[in-house]
C-alpha positions as CSV (number, residue, x, y, z in Angstrom):
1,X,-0.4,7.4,3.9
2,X,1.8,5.5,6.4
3,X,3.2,6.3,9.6
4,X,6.6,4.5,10.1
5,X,6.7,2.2,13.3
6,X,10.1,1.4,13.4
7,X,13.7,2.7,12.7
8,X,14.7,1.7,8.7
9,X,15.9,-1.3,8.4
10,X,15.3,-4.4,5.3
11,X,12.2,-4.9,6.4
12,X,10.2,-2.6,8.3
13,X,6.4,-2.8,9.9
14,X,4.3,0.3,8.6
15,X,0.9,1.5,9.4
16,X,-1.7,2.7,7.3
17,X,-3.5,5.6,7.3
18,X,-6.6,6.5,5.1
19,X,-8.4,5.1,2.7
20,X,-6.9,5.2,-0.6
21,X,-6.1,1.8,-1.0
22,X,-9.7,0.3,0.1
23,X,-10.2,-2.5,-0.2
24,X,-7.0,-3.7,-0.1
25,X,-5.8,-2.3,2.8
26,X,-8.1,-0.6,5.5
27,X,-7.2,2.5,7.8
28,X,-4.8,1.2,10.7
29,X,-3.6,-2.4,8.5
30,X,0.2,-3.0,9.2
31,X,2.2,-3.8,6.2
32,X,5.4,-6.0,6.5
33,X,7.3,-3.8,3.4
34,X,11.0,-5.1,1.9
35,X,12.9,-1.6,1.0
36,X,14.5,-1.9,-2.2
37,X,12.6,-5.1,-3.9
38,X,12.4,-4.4,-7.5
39,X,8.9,-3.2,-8.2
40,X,6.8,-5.0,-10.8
41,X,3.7,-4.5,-11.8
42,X,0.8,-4.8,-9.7
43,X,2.8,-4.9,-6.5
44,X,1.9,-2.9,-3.6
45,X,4.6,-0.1,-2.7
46,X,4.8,2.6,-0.3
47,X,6.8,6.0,-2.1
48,X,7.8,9.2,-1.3
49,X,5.3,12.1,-2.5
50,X,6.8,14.2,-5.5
51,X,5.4,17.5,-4.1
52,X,5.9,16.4,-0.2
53,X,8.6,13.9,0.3
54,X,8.3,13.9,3.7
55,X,4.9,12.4,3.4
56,X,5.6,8.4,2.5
57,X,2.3,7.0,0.4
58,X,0.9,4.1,-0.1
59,X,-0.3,2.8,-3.5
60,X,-0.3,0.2,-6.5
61,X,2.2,0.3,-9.0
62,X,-0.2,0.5,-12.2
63,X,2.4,0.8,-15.0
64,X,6.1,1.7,-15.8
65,X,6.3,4.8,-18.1
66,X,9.0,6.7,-18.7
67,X,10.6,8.1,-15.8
68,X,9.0,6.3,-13.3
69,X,6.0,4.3,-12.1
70,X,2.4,5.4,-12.4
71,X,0.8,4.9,-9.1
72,X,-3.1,4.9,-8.2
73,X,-5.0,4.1,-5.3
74,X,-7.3,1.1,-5.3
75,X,-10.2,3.1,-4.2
76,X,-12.1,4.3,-7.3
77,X,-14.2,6.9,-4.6
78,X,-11.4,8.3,-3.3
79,X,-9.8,11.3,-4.9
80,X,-6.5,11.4,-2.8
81,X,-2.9,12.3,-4.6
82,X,-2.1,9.3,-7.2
83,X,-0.6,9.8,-10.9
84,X,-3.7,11.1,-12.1
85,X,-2.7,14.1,-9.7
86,X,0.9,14.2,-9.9
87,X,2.4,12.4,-13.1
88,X,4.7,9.7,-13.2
89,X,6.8,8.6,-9.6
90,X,10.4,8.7,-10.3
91,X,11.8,5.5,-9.4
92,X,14.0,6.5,-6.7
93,X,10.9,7.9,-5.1
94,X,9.8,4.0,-4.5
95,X,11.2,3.0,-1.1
96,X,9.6,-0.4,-0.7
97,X,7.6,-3.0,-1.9
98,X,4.6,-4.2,0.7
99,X,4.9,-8.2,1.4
100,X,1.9,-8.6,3.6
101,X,-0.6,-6.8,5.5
102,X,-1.5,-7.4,8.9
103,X,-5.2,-6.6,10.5
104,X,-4.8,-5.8,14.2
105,X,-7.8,-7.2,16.5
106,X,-10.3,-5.1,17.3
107,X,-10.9,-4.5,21.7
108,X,-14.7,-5.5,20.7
109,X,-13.7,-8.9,19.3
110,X,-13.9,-10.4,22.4
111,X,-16.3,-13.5,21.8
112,X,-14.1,-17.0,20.3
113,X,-16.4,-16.7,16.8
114,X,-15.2,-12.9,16.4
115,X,-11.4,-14.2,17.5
116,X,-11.6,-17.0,14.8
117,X,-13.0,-15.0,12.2
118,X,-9.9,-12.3,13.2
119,X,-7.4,-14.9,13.2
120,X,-8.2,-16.4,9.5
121,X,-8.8,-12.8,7.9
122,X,-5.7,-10.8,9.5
123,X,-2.8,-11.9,7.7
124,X,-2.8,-11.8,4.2
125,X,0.3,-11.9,1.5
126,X,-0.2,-8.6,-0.7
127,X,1.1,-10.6,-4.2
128,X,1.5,-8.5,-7.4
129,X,-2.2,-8.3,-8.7
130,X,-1.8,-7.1,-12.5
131,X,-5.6,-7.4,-13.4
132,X,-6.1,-4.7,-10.0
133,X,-3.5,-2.5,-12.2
134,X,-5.3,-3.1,-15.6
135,X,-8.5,-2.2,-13.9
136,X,-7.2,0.6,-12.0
137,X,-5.4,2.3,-15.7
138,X,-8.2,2.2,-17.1
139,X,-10.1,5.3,-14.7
């Protein structure tokens, strides 16, 4: 789940909530997310919830099917709402692709090794990972 930050615009910073998409993204990551990319496989994407479309989601786009997208989370111990719960995503159900995620510092990181180790682990590109969707279809 996210939690928008910021009016909707092109790009928009969202925050994530949960921890369906371990290990990719922790609870509390920022993604950077581009609304209407095209989706391809792999790719990160945040969607509305077929049965609560108020609720915006967070997950990988496993496979195109027809009518839609089927979505799963990258936790395998996590049993929150993916395709395996409720079917194929219509397309215009995808808002947004995610481009990057962003860590925010923790208030105990305070010595300069914890800094540095926060500073090269915090920003990281989320690129379209089709092996992470081959792996994740076959659950």
């Amino acid at each position: 789940m996210v939690e928008n930050r910021r009016a909707r615009s092109r790009f928009e910073v969202l925050e994530v909530t949960g921890p369906s998409m371990v290990p990719t993204l922790l609870h509390g990551d920022r993604l950077l997310v581009r609304y209407g990319a095209p989706v391809r496989r792999g790719d990160v994407i945040v969607l509305r919830h077929p049965f609560q479309q108020d609720l915006l989601v967070v997950k990988r786009a496993a496979e195109r099917r027809p009518g839609g997208w089927w979505v799963l989370g990258d936790n395998p111990y996590n049993e929150t709402g993916d395709s395996t719960d409720f079917g194929t995503v219509p397309a215009e159900l995808v808002l947004a692709t995610a481009v990057l995620r962003f860590r925010p510092r923790a208030a105990d990181q305070r010595s300069l090794r914890a800094r540095a180790s926060w500073a090269v682990s915090a920003l990281r590109p989320l690129w379209a990972d089709a092996s992470a969707s081959s792996r994740l279809r076959a659950r």
